[in-house]
N, C-alpha and C positions, 0 to 999 in steps of 0.2 A: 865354340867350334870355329873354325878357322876359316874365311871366307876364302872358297875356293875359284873366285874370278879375280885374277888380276886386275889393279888399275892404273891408269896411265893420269900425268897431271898435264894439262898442255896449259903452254901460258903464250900469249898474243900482247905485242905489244906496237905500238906505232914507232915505226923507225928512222921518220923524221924527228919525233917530239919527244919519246921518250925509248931508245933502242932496249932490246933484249943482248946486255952484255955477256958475258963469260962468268965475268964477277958476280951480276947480277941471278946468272945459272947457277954458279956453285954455290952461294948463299942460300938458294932454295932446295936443292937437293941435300945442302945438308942438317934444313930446317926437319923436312919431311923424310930423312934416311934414305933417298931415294937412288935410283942408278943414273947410269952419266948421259946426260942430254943428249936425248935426238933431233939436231937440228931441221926442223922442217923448212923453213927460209929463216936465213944470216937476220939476224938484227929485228925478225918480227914475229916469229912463234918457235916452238921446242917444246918437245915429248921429256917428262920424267917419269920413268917407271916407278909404279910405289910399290912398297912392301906389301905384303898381304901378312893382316893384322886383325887378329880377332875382335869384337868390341869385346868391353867390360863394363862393369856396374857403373862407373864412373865417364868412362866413353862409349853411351850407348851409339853414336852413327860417328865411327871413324871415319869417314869419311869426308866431314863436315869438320871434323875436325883437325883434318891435314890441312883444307883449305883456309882453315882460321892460321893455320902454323904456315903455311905458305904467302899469304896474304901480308901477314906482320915480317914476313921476312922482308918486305918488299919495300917497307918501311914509307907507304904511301904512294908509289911508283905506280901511273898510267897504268896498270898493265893488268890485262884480264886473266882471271884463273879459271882453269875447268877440272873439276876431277870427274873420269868416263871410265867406262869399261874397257878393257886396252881390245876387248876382241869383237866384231860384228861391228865398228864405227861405221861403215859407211854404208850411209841409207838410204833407202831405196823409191821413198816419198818422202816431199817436203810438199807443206803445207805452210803458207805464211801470210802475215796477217799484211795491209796495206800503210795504212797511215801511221805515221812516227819510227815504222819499221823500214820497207822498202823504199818507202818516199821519205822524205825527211819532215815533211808537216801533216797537220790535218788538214784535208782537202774540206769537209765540212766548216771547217774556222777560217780556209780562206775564202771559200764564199760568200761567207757571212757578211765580209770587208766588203766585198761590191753591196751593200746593204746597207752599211754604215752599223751592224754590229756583231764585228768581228769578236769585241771585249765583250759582249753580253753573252755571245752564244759560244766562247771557247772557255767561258767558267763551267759552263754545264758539262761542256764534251771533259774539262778538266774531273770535274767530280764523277762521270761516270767511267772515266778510265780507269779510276783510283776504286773503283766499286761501291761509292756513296750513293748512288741511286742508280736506280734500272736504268739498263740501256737501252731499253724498246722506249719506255716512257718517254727516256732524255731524249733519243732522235726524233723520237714526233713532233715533241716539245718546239725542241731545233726546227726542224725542216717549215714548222707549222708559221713559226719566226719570219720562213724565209718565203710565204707567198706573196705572190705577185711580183717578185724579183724577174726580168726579164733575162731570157736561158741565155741570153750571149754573154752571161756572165760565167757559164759554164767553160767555156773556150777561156775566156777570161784567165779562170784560176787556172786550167790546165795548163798557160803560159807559164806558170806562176810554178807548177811541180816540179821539183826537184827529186833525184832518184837518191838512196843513200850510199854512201862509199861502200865499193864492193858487189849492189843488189845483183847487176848482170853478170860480173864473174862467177857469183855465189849458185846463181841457173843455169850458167853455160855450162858449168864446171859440172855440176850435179847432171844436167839433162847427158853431156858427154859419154858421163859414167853408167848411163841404161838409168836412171831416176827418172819419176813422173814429177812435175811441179806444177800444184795449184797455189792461187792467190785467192783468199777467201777474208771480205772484209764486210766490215758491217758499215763501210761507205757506199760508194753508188756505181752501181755496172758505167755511167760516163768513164769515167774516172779510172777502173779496174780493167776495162778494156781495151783502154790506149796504156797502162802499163803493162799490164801482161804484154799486148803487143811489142811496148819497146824494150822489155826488161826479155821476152822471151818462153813467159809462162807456158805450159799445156793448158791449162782453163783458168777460167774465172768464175767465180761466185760471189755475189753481192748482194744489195737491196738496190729497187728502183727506183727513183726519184722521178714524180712522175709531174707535170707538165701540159698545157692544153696548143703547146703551139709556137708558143708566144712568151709569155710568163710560169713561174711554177705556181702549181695548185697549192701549195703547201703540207703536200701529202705524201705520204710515200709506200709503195704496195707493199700490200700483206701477201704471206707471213712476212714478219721482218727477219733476216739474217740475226742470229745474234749468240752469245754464247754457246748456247745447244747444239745450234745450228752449227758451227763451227764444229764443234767433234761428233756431229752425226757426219758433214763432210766428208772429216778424218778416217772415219770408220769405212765410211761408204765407199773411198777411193782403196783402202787398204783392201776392204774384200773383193773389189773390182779386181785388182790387179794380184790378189793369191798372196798378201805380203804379210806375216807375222808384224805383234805391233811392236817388237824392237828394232825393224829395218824401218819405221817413220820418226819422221825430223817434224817437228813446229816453231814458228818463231813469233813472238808477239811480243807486245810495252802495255796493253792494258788488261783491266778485268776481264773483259769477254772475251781476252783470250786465255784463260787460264784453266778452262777445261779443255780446251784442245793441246795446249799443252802439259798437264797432268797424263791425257789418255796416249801422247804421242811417247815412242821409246826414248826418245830421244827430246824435252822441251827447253827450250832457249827462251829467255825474257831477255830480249836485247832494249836496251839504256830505257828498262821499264818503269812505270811507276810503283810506287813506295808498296803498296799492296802485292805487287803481282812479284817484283824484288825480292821480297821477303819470303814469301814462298818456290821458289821459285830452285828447284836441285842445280840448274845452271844458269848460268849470267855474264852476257854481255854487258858491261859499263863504259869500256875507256874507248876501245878500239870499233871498225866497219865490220862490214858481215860477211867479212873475207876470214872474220873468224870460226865462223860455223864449216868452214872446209877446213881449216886447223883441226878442230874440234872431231873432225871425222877423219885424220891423221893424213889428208892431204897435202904431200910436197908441195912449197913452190911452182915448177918444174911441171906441177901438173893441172894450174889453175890454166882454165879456158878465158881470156878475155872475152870481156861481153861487151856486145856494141848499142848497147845502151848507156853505156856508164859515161859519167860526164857531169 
């Protein structure tokens, strides 16, 4: 039977490093049969209408399989692909994970560095991203690492945070549009509520990192934030706010986020690890998270600069 929802291919590409040509359009539309591009911004993202195409014994998820025939068109080219549903794109909750996503590092691995083991404890947070071991265990583990470190090392790393390309447009833009935005990380409220603050968020939710004063305890309060937790959030903000679960967006790079992005309508694995990639219906690789407003067929023309960005 004939899949009766249309879908759209949007492809993002960086248009200092590697532009979204004409050339580069017509070689994809007529990888995937598709109609003729809707330019959303000159030289960095555009809409291809796809066919609607039944599977068959041979192609059971067409759709998967456009993106393999759009991908090779590309012929290795920067440049991110999304296949979406062309109707309901823009959503109405986003939920997004903090570290490697919004910020550009682990706030956990750079603390470690005023400790002197950055390289011990960002093997760990590396394997628990990639879902090689629990991530309640690994943070303890971590944090347990990190007592008696004196907290002015907290100000410290927060010199040290970097935002990622795009994170304040991608809130401004979304909160403009009547969207709630939370930040839900399985890092530490320090940390989550001077971003929220300068990126923009509606709330935060984290774990706490907890401290006598003076130095950290090595401890951090229970419960811990952590996968579940992260799409009980999801769920809890959706019913809050009356929202069906195809108007929610998620975005995350590790394991513990990949239930929240399974249950969100819409989940994004932005420049995620090898585990969560793979599974993952969407993905960011090349480009900033100016493509999750691509992605929900925002013009140009209609991004909110954010005064966070920088």
């Amino acid at each position: 039977m004939t899949d009766p929802a249309p879908h759209v291919l949007t492809l993002v590409a960086d248009p200092d490093a590697a532009p979204l040509t004409p050339a580069l359009l017509a070689r994809v539309r007529e990888a995937v049969s598709g109609g003729p591009p809707d330019v959303l911004a000159p030289g960095e993202a555009a809409d291809i209408l796809l066919p609607r195409a039944p599977p068959g014994p041979s192609q059971p998820d067409p759709l998967r399989a456009t993106l393999d025939r759009a991908r090779a068109a590309l012929e290795g080219a920067p440049i991110d692909v999304l296949a979406l549903p062309a109707t309901g794109r823009r959503k109405r909750l986003l939920i997004a994970d903090m570290d490697s996503t919004i910020v550009t590092g682990e706030t956990l691995d750079e603390l470690a560095d005023f400790a002197g083991l950055k390289a011990e404890i960002a093997a760990i947070t590396a394997r628990s991203m990639n879902g090689e071991i629990d991530f309640a265990a690994a943070l303890r583990e971590r944090v347990g690492m990190l007592k008696g470190l004196d907290i002015a090392a907290l100000e410290a790393t927060w010199a040290r945070v970097r935002l990622s390309p795009g994170a304040a447009e991608l809130v401004a833009t979304m909160r403009a549009h009547g969207a709630v935005t939370a930040l839900v990380s399985g890092g530490f409220t320090f940390f989550t509520g001077r971003v929220a603050a300068r990126v923009g968020f509606d709330l935060h939710r984290s774990n706490v990192l907890e401290h006598d004063g003076a130095v950290l305890t090595g401890t951090v309060a229970e419960p811990i934030l952590d996968r579940d937790a992260k799409r009980a959030t999801l769920r809890a903000l959706r019913a809050e706010h009356g929202l069906a679960p195809a108007e929610t967006l998620a975005v995350g790079d590790g394991a513990n986020d990949l239930a929240m992005l399974r249950e969100a309508g819409l989940g994004i694995a932005f420049h995620a690890k090898p585990v969560v990639a793979a599974e993952a219906r969407a993905r960011v690789d090349h480009t900033g998270l100016r493509a999750l407003l691509f992605a929900q067929g925002y013009r140009a023309g209609e991004i909110v600069a954010g005064a966070g960005d920088g």
